[in-house]
C-alpha positions in Angstrom: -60.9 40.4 4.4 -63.1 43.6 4.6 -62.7 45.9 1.8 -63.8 49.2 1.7 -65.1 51.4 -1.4 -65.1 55.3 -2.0 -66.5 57.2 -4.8 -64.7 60.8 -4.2 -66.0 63.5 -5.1 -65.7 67.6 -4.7 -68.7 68.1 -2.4 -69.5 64.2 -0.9 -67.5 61.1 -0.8 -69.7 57.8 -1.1 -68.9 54.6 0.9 -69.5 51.0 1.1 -68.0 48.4 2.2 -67.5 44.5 1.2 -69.1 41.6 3.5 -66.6 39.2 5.7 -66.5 36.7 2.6 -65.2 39.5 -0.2 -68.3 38.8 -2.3 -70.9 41.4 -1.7 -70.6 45.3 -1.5 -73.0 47.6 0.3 -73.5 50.9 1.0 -72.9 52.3 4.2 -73.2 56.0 4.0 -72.8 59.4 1.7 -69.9 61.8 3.4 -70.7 65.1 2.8 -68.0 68.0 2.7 -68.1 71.3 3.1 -65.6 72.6 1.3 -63.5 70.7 -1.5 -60.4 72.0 -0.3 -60.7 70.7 3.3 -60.3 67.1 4.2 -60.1 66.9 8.0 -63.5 65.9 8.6 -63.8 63.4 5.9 -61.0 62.0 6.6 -61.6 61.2 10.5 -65.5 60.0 9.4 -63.4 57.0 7.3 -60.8 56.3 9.4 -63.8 55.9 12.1 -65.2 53.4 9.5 -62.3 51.5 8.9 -62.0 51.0 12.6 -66.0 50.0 12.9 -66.0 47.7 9.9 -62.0 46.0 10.9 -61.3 47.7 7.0 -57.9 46.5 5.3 -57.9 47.4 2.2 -59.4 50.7 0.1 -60.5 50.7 -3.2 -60.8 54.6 -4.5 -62.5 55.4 -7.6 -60.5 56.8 -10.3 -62.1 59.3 -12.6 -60.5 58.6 -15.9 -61.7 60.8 -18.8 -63.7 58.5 -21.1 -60.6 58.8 -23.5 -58.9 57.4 -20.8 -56.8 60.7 -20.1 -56.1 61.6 -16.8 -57.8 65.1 -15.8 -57.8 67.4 -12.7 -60.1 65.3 -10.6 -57.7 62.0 -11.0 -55.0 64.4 -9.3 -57.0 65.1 -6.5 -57.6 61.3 -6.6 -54.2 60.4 -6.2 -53.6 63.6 -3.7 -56.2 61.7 -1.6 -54.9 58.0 -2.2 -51.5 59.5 -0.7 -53.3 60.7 2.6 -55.1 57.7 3.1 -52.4 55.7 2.7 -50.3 58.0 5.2 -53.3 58.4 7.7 -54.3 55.0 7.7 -51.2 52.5 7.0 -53.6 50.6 4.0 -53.5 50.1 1.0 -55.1 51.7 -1.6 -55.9 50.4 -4.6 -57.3 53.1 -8.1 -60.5 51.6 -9.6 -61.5 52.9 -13.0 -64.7 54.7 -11.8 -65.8 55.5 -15.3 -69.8 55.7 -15.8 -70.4 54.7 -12.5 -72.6 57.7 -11.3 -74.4 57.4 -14.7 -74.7 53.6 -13.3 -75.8 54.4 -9.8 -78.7 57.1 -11.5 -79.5 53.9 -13.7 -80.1 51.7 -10.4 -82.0 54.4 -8.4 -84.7 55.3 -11.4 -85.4 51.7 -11.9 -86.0 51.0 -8.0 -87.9 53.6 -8.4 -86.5 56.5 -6.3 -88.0 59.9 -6.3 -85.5 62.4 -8.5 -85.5 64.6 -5.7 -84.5 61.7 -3.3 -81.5 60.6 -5.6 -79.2 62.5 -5.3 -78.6 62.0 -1.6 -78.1 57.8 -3.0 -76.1 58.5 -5.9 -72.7 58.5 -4.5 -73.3 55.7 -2.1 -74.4 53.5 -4.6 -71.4 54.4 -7.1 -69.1 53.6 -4.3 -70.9 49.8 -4.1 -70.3 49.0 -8.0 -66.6 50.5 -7.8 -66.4 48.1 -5.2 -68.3 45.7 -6.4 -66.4 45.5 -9.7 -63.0 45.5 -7.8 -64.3 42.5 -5.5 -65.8 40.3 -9.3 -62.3 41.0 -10.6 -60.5 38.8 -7.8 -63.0 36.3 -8.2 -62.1 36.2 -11.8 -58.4 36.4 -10.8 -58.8 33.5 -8.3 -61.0 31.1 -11.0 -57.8 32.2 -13.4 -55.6 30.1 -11.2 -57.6 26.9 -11.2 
């Protein structure tokens, strides 16, 4: 089953997507938007991708407040969850996102990435551990049953 990851965010939206077997994550590409407020493009750049890569499920960060609260961006979060599950007919699953970006900076400056050059990585790579931890906790799940 292919599973794809998104790390959402008000000006780019990153994405990876899970190898054949469910075991690996990698990215695939930063979306960048526009405008926060319009979705159009974005959204027709991952439907695109979920036809290219045969996606059937979607895991969407979840931007919980670190004490666990729910803020404005989780809204939005859930606004978009909604669409994507109108638009696209899959399901969508929230991943707590927290420290991820703080995560993907970690990653970059220790491969060795120039400052300048990160930010264009960031989101793509927060997108791979969201999914990434998603894809290590039904592994977990599945060893559970044995």
């Amino acid at each position: 089953m292919r599973i794809m990851g998104l790390d959402y965010g008000s000006k780019t939206v990153g994405v990876a997507v899970c190898d054949s077997l469910g075991i690996t994550a990698q990215s695939v590409e930063t979306i960048t938007r526009k405008d926060e407020h319009k979705l159009r493009r974005t959204l027709a750049r991952i439907e695109a991708l979920i036809e290219e890569y045969a996606i059937e499920r979607i895991v969407l960060g979840y931007p919980k407040n670190m004490n666990n609260t729910i803020g404005e961006r989780c809204k939005k979060t859930e606004e978009l969850k909604a669409v994507l599950e109108r638009r696209t007919g899959l399901p969508v699953i929230l991943w707590d996102e927290r420290l991820t970006t703080v995560s993907a900076e970690r990653i970059l400056m220790e491969s060795g990435v120039r400052r300048e050059r990160r930010k264009e990585h960031v989101d793509q790579i927060a997108a791979v551990i969201i999914l990434q931890g998603y894809l290590d906790s039904l592994s977990l799940r599945a060893e559970d049953e044995y």
